[in-house]
DOVEXBA-724167 format. One record per residue (C-alpha): residue in three letters; x negated, y negated, z negated. Coordinates in steps of 0.2 Angstrom, whole numbers. Example, Ala and Ser with C-alpha at 12.3 -4.5 7.8 and 13.67 -1.06 7.14 Angstrom:
BEGIN
+-----+-------+-------+-------+
: res :     u :     v :     w :
+-----+-------+-------+-------+
: ALA :   -62 :    22 :   -39 :
: SER :   -68 :     5 :   -36 :
+-----+-------+-------+-------+
***
This chain:
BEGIN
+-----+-------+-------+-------+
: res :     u :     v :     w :
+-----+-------+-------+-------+
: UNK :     0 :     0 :     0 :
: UNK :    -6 :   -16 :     3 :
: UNK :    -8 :   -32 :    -7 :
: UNK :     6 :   -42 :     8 :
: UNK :    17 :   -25 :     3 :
: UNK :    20 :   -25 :   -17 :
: UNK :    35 :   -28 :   -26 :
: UNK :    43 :   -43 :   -31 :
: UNK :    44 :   -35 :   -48 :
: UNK :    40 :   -20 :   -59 :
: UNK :    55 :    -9 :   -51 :
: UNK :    39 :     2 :   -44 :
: UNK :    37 :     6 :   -63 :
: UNK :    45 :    25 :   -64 :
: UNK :    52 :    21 :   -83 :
: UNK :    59 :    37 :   -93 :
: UNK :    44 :    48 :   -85 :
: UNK :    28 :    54 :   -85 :
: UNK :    21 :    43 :   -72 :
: UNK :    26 :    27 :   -79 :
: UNK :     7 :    23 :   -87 :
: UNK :     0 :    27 :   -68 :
: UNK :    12 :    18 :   -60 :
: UNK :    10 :     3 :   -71 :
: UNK :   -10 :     5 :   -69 :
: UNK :   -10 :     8 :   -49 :
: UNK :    -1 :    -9 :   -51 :
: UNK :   -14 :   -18 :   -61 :
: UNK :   -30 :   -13 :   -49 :
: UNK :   -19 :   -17 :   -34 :
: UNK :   -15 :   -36 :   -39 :
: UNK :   -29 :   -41 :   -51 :
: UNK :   -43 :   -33 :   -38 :
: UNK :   -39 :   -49 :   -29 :
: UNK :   -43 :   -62 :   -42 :
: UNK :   -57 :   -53 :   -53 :
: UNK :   -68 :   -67 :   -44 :
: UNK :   -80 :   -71 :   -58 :
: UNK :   -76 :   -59 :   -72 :
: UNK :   -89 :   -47 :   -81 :
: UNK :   -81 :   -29 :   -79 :
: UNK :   -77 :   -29 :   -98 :
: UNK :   -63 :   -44 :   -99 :
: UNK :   -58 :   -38 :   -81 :
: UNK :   -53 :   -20 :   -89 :
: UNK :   -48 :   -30 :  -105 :
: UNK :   -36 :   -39 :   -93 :
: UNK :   -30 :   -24 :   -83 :
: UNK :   -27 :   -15 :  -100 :
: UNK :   -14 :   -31 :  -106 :
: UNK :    -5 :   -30 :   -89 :
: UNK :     0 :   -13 :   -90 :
: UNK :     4 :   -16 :  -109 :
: UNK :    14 :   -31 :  -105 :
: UNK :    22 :   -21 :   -90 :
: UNK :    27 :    -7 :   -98 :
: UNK :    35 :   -14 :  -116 :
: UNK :    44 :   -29 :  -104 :
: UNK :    50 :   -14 :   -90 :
: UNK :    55 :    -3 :  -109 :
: UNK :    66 :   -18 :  -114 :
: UNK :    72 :   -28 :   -99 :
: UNK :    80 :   -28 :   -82 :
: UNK :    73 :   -33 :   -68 :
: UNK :    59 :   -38 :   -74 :
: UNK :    47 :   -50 :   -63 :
: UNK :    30 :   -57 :   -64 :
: UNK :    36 :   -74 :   -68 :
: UNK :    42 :   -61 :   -85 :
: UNK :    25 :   -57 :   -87 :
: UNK :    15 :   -73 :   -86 :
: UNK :    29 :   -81 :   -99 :
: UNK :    26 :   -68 :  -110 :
: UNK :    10 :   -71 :  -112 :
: UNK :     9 :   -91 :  -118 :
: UNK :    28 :   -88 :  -124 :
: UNK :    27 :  -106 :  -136 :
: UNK :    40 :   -96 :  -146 :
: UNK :    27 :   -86 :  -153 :
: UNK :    18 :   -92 :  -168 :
: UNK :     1 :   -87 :  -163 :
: UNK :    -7 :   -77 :  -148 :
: UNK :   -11 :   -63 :  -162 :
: UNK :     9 :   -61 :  -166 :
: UNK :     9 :   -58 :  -147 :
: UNK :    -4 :   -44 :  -146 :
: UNK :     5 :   -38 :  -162 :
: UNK :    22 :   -35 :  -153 :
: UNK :    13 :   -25 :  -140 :
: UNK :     4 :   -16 :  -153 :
: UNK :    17 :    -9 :  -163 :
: UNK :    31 :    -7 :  -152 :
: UNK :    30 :    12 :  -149 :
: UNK :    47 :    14 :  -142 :
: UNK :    38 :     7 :  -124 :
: UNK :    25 :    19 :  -126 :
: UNK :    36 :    37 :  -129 :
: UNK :    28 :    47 :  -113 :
: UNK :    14 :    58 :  -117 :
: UNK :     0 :    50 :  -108 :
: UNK :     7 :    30 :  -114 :
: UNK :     7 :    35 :  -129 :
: UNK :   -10 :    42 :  -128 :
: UNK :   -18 :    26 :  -119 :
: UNK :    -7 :    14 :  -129 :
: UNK :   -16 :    22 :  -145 :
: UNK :   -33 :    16 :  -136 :
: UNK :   -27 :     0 :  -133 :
: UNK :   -24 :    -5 :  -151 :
: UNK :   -39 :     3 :  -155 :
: UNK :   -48 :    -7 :  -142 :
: UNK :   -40 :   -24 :  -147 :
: UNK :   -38 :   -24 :  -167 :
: UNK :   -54 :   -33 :  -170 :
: UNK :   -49 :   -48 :  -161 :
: UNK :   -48 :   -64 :  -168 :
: UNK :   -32 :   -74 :  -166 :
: UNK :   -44 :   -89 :  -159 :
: UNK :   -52 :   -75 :  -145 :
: UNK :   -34 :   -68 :  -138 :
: UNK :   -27 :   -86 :  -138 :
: UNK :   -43 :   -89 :  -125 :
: UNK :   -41 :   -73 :  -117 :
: UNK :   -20 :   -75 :  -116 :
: UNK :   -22 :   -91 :  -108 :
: UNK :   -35 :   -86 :   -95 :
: UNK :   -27 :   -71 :   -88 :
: UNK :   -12 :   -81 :   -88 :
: UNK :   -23 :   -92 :   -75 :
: UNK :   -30 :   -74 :   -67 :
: UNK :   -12 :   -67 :   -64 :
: UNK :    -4 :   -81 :   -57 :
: UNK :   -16 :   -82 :   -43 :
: UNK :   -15 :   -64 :   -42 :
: UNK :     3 :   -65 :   -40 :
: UNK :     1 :   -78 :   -26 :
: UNK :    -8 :   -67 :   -17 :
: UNK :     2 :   -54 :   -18 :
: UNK :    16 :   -66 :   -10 :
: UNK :    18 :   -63 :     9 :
: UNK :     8 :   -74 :    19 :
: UNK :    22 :   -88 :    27 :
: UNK :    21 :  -104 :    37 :
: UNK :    14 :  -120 :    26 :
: UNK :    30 :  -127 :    16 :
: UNK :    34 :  -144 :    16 :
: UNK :    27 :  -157 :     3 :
: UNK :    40 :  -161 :    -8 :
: UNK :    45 :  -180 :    -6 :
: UNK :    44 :  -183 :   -25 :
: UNK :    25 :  -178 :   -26 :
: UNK :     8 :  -184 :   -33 :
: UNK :   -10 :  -180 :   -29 :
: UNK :   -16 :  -173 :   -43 :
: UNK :   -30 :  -165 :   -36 :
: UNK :   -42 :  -173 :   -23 :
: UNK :   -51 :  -158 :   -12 :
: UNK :   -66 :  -166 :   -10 :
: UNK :   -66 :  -165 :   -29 :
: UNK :   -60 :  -148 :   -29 :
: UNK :   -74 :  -139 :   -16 :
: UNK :   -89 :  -151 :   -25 :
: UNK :   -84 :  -143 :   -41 :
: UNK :   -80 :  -125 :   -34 :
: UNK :   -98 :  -126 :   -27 :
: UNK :  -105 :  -129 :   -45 :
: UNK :   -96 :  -118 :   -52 :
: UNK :  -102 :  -105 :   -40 :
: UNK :  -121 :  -109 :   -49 :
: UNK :  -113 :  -105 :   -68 :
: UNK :  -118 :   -89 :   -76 :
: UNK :  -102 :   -77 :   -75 :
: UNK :  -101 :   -74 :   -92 :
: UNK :  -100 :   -93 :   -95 :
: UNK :   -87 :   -97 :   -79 :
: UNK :   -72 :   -89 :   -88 :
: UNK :   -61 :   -92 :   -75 :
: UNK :   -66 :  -109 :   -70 :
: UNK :   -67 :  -103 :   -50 :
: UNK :   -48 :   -96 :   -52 :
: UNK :   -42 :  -112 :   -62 :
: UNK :   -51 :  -122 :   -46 :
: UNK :   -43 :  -110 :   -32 :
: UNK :   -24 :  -114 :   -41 :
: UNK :   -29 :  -134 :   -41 :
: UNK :   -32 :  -133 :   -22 :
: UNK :   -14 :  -124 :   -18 :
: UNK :    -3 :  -138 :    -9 :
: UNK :   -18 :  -146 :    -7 :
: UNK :   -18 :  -153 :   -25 :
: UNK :    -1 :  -160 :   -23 :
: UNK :    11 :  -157 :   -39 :
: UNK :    29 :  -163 :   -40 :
: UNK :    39 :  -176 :   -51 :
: UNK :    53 :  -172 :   -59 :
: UNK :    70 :  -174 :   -55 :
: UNK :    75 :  -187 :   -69 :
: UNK :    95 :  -185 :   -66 :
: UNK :    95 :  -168 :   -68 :
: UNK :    86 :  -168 :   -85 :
: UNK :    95 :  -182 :   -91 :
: UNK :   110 :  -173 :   -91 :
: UNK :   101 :  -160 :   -98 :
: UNK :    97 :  -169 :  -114 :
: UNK :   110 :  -177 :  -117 :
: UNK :   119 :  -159 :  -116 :
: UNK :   105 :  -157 :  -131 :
: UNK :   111 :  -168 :  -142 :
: UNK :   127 :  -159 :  -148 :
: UNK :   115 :  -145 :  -155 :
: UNK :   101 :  -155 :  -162 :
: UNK :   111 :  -170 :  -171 :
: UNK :    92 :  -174 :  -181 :
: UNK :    85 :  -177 :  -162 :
: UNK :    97 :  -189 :  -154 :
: UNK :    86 :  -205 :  -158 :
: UNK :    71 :  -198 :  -149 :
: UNK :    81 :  -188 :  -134 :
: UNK :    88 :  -205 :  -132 :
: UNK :    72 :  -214 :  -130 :
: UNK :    67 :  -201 :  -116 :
: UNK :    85 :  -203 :  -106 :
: UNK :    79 :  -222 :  -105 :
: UNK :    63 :  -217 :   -98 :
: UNK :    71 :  -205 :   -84 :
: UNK :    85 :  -218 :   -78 :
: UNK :    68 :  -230 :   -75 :
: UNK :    60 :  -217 :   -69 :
: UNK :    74 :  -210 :   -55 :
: UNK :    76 :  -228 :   -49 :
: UNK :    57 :  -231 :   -45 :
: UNK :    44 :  -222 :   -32 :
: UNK :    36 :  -206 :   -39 :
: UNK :    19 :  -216 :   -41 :
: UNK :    28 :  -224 :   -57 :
: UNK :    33 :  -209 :   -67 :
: UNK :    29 :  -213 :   -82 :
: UNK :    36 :  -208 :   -99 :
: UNK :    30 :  -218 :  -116 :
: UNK :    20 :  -206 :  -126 :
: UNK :    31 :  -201 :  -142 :
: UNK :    27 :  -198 :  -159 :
: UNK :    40 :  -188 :  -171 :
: UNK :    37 :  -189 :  -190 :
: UNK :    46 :  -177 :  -202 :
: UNK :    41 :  -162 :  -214 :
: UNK :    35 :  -146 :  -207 :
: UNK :    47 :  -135 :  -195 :
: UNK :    61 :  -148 :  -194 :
: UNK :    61 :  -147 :  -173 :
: UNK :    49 :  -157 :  -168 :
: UNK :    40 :  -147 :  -158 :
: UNK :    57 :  -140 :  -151 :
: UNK :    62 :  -156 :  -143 :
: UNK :    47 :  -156 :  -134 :
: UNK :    50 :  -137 :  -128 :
: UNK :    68 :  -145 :  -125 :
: UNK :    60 :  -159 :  -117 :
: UNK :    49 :  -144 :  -104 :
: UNK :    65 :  -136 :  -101 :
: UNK :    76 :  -150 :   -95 :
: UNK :    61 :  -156 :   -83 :
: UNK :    57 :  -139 :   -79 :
: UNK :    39 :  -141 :   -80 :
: UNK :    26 :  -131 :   -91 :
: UNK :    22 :  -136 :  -109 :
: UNK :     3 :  -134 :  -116 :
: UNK :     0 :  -137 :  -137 :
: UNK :   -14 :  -142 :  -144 :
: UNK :   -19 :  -149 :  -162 :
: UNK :   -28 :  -163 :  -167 :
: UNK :   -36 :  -157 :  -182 :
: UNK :   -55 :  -148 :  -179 :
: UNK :   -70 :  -154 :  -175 :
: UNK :   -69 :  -151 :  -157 :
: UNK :   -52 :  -158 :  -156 :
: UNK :   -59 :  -167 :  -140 :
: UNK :   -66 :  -154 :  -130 :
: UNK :   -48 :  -147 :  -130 :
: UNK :   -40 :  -159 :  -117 :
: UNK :   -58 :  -164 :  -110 :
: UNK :   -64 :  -149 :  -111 :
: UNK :   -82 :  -143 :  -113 :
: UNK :   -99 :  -146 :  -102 :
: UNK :  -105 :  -128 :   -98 :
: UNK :  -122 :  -130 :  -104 :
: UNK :  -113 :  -129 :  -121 :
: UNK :  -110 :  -112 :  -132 :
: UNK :   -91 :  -107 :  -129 :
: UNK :   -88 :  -119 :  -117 :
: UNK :   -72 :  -119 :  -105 :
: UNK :   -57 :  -128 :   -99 :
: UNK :   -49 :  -142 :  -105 :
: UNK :   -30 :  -139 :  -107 :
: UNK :   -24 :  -154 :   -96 :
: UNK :   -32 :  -148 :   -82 :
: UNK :   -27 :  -131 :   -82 :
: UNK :    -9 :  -135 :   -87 :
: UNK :   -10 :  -146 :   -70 :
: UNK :   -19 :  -132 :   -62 :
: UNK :    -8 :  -118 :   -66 :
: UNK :     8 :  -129 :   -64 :
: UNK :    17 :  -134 :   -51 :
: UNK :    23 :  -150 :   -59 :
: UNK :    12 :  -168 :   -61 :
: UNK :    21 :  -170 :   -78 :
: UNK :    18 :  -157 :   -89 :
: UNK :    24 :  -158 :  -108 :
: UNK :    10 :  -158 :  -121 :
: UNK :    13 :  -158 :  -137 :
: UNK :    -3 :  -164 :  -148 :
: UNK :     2 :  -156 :  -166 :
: UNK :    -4 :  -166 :  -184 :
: UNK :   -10 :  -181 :  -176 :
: UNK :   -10 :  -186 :  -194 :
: UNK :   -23 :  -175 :  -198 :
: UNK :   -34 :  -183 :  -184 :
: UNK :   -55 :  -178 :  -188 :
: UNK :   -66 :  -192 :  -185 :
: UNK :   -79 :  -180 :  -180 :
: UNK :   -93 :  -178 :  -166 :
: UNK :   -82 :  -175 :  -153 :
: UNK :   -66 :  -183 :  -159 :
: UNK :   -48 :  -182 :  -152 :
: UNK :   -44 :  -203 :  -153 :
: UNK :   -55 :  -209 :  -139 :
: UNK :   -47 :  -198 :  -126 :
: UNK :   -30 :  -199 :  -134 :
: UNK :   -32 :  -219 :  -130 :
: UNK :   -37 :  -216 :  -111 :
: UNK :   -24 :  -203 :  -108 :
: UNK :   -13 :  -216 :  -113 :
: UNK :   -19 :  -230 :  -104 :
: UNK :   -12 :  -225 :   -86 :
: UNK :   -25 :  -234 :   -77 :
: UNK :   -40 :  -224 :   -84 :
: UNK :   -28 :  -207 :   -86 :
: UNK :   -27 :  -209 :   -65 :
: UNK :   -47 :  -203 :   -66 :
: UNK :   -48 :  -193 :   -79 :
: UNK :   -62 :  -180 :   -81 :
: UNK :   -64 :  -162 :   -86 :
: UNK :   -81 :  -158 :   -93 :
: UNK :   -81 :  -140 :   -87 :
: UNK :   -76 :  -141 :   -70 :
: UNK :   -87 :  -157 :   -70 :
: UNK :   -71 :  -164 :   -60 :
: UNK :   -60 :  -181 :   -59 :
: UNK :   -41 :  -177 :   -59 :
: UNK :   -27 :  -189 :   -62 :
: UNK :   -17 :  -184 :   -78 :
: UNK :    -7 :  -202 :   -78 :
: UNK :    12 :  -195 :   -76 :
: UNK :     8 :  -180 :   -90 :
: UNK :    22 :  -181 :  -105 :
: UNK :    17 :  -183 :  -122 :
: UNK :    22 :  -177 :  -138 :
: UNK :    14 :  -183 :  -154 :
: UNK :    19 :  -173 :  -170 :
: UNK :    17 :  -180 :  -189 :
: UNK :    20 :  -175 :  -208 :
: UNK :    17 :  -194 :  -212 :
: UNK :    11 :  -212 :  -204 :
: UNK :    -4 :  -210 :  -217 :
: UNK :   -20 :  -205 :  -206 :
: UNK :   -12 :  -210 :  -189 :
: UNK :   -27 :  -222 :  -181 :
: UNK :   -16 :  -241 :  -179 :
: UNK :   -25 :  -240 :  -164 :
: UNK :   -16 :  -224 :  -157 :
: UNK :     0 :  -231 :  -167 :
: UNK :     1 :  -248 :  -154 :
: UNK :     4 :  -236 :  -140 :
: UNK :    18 :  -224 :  -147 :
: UNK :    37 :  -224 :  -148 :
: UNK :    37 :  -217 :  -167 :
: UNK :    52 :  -209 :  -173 :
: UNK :    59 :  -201 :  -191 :
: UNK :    65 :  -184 :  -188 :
: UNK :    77 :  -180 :  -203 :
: UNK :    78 :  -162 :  -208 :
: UNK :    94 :  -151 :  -198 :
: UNK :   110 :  -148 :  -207 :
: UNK :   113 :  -131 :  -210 :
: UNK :   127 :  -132 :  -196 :
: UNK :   112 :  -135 :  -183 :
: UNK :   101 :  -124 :  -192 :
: UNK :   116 :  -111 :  -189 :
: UNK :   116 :  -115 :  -171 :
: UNK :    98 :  -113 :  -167 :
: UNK :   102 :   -96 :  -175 :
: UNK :   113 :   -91 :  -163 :
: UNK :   106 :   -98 :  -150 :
: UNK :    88 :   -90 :  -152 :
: UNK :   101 :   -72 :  -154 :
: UNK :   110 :   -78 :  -138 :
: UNK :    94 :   -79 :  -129 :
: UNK :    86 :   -62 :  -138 :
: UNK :   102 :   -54 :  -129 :
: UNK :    97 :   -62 :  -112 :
: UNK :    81 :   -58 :  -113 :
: UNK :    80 :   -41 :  -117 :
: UNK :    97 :   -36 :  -109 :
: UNK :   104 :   -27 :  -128 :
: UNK :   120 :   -32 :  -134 :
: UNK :   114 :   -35 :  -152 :
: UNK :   125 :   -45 :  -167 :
: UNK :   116 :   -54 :  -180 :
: UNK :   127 :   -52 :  -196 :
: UNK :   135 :   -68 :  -197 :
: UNK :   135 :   -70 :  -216 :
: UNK :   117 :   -67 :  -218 :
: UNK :   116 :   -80 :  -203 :
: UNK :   127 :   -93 :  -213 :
: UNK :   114 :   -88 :  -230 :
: UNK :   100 :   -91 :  -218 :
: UNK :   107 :  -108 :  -211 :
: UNK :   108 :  -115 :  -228 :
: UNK :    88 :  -110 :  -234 :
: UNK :    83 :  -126 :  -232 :
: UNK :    67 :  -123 :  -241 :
: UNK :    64 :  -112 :  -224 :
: UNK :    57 :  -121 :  -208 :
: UNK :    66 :  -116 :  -192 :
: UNK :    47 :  -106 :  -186 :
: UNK :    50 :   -95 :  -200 :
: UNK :    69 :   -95 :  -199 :
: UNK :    68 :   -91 :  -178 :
: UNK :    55 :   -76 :  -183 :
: UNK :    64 :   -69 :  -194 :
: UNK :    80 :   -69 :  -179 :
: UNK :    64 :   -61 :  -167 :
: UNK :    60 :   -48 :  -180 :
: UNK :    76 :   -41 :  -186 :
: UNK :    79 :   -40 :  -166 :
: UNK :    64 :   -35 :  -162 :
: UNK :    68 :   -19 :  -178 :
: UNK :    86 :   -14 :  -167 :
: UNK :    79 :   -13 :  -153 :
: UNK :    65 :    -1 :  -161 :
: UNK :    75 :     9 :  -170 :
: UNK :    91 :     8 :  -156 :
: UNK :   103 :    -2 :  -167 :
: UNK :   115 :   -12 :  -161 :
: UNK :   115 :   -23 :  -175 :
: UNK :   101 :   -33 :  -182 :
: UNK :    97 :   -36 :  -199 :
: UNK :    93 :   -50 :  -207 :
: UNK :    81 :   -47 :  -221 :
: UNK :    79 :   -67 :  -229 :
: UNK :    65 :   -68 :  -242 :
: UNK :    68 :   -74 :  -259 :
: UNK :    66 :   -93 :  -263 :
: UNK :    48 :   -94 :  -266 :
: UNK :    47 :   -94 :  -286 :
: UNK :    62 :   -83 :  -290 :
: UNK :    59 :   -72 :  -304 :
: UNK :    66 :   -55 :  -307 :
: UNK :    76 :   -54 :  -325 :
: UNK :    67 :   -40 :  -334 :
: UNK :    73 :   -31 :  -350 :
+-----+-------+-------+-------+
***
């Protein structure tokens, strides 16, 4: 079979038999053969080994399932780190019943238990990069689409073949994917798309009836669209936002909100670290660990010229060797965003219609400089009506997404919505675990085990 004849999805998988881990694997060689470009032979069979791990649970537990499926799997911004990710595929068994699955699954875990949560982020994100192209590939060659009328050159291709020529003189072991990322920022020749701002303003403001704490900020962003949808597509601009509340009140699901009524990718990062920097800069390759800043390989990957990211604790800001402020300020200036630079790739980009979201516990430690340049806005903790909502919801789209007509109990739903010493992180995981327990053990029902309020004591006698 070849590359131009693969699926469109993972029906070739032969689920409920033996030849479901071959399948699976025949699969993997056949798509990420063509975009190994660059990687030692250890991360490429650490990324063939994730494919078909990814593959097999999603085909276990879904319909249909594509490789768009797969790539949101892997940077899913539901899970609460990459390691809860790797987890999943760990311990669900039920994906892994055949004899010889269950076999390699147990070499699997084996093989990836002593990774860090920092290392399967870096690796998560990369194949992300590695199967995206591999899946473009695998697309049947067609005549050159028409740039869309709403679109920005991101990318330059001079830029883009200078760097790809440098890049070609970095050890492999150092390149981590940086000739991949470069082949995705040439695709449409480094055109990227602007969003349709009518179509996301009515989406938002369909968001405000579910998240009543959010309506001051989704407001200030509706303002933004209606310029933005009378202007040309070289004005996009929305004003970077900075949402202050207690831990797990929805901050950071607006801005997911925010992605999913633009229907462009979101990227989070934290301000906090020493290296907070080199996360959007990214690093020079001469440096230990060195790779890819986020903004470029969220412009890379994407198809979009604004993508949503969220800059987490910007309260907690380090003023350190390579500190987070000084790029914050030019990514917010939009005359030095338009030539912005990524240390890695050694390349100029321009990063000037990018959406940002700032989070903070508190105005104390948030740089007055950085301040002058924000919309800042007090997110007041959810009700437990809303709370009981984004319960429901995040079941409605469990159902969806895995295809099982699993029921939450609705009284232990109501006890939940009302834990208002719970953030909605912890309350949505515990909606993902007791789903993710039915669906292990073949229940229909999902169980809500809720903890105890922190410093409840048993009475003894």
């Amino acid at each position: 079979m070849s590359i131009n004849q693969l699926p469109k999805n993972l029906a070739s998988i032969r689920i409920g038999t033996n030849h479901d881990l071959a399948d699976a694997s025949a699969l993997a060689t056949q798509l990420l053969n063509k975009s190994k470009r660059g990687m030692d032979s250890v991360t490429f069979e650490l990324s063939k080994d994730m494919f078909v791990a990814v593959a097999l649970h999603l085909s276990y537990n879904q319909k249909n399932v594509s490789f768009e499926d797969m790539l949101e799997y892997l940077t899913d911004p539901r899970w609460d780190s990459a390691k809860q990710m790797l987890s999943c595929l760990c311990n669900c068994s039920k994906s892994f019943l055949q004899q010889d699955a269950a076999l390699w699954h147990k070499g699997f875990n084996v093989k990836t238990e002593h990774l860090s949560n920092d290392r399967i982020s870096g690796l998560a994100k990369y194949f992300h990069v590695q199967w995206q192209k591999a899946f473009e590939l695998a697309k049947p060659v067609s005549k050159k689409k028409a740039r869309p009328r709403s679109s920005i050159q991101v990318f330059k291709q001079g830029d883009v073949a200078k760097a790809l020529n440098l890049m070609s003189e970095v050890k492999a072991e150092i390149r981590i994917g940086g000739d991949v990322l470069l082949e995705n920022a040439k695709l449409n020749d480094g055109y990227r798309s602007i969003p349709d701002a009518k179509k996301a303003w009515q989406k938002l403001e369909a968001a405000k009836s579910n998240f009543e704490n959010l309506i001051d900020p989704i407001s200030r962003l509706q303002m933004d669209l209606v310029l933005a949808s009378a202007m040309k597509a070289e004005n996009f601009h929305i004003t970077p936002i900075l949402l202050l509340g207690d831990p797990g009140i929805g901050k950071t699901h607006l801005a997911t909100q925010l992605g999913k009524a633009l229907g462009v990718s979101m990227e989070k990062i934290s301000a906090g670290g020493a290296q907070g920097g080199f996360q959007l800069t990214g690093s020079h390759t001469s440096w230990t660990g060195a790779r890819p800043g986020s903004l470029v390989s969220v412009l890379a990957k994407g198809a979009s010229a604004a993508p949503v990211v969220v800059i987490d604790e910007i309260d907690k800001i380090v003023d350190g060797r390579y500190p987070v402020l000084p790029v914050l300020l030019d990514l917010f200036e939009p005359d030095t965003a338009k030539d912005f630079k990524d240390e890695f790739l050694e390349m100029r980009f321009d990063a000037s219609r990018v959406i940002f979201v700032l989070t903070a516990n508190s105005l104390e430690g948030v740089p007055t400089s950085l301040l002058s340049r924000l919309e800042v806005f007090d997110v007041p903790r959810p009700e437990p009506e809303q709370r009981l909502r984004i319960i429901q919801g995040e079941a409605a789209k469990l159902r969806l997404d895995t295809k099982r007509d699993i029921e939450l109990d609705r009284d232990a739903s109501e006890s939940l919505a009302h834990r208002k010493d719970l953030d909605l992180r912890k309350t949505t995981r515990l909606v993902r675990e007791a789903f993710s327990k039915a669906i292990d053990a073949g229940d229909k029902f999902a169980k809500l085990i809720i903890p105890k309020v922190e410093g409840q004591r048993r009475m003894g006698f």
